[in-house]
N, C-alpha and C positions, 0 to 999 in steps of 0.2 A: 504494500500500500504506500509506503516513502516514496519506490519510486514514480509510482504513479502520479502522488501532491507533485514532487518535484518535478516532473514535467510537465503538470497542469501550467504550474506555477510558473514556472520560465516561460511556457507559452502565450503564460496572458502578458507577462512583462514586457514581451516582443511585440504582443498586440497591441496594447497602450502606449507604448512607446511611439511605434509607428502610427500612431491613431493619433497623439500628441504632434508630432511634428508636422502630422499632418494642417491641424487647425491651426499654430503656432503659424506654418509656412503662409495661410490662407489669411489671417489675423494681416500680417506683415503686406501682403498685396492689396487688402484691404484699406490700410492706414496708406499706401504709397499712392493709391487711387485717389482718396480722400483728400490727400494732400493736391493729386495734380487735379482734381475737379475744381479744387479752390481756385485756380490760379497759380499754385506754385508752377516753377519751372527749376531749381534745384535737384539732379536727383538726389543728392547724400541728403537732404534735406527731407526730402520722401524716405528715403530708407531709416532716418530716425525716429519719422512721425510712424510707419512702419513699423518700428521694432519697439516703439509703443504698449502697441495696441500686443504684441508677444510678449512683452515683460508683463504685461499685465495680466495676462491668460496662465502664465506660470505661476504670478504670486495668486493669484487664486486658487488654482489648484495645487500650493503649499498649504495655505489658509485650511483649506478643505482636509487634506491631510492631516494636519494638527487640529483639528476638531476631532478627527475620525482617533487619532491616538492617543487622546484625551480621552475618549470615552470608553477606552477598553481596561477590561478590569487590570486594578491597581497592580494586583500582587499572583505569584502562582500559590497554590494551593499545596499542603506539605505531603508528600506521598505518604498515603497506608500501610503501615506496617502490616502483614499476613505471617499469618504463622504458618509452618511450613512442619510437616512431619518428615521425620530423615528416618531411611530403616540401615539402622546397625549393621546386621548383616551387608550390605551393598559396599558396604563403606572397609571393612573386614576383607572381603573377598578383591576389592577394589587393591589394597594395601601389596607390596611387591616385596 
């Protein structure tokens, strides 16, 4: 079953990932747009107002993040000690 989480788990990080840069890229065309419909004629000028509208898409989904690890329980819980029956004999015959 580890392996299993663990490759869930990489998979979706590749998907979010790629799904992130996605919007982040689309954010940035959007703000360069923005800018030349105003009238600018700059481009580094557009690629700032551009990488805007991307810094701001990250620090939200920091924000969001740190809500989400804030709400997860505080502490781990202390494992259950079980008692465990041993048979003599195994332990004997085990012996070299």
């Amino acid at each position: 079953m580890a392996a299993d989480g663990s490759t869930i788990l990489n998979t979706m990080q590749q998907v979010c990932g790629a799904i992130a840069t996605a919007v982040a890229t689309c954010l940035l065309v959007l703000g360069q747009t923005g800018y030349a419909a105003g009238g600018g004629t700059n481009a580094a000028q557009g690629f700032v107002d551009g990488s805007r509208y991307g810094y701001m898409f990250g620090l939200v989904l920091v924000a969001i993040v740190l809500v989400f690890f804030f709400m997860l329980k505080g502490g781990k819980e202390e494992p259950k000690l079980v008692p465990v029956q041993v048979d003599d004999g195994a332990v004997e015959s085990l012996a070299v």
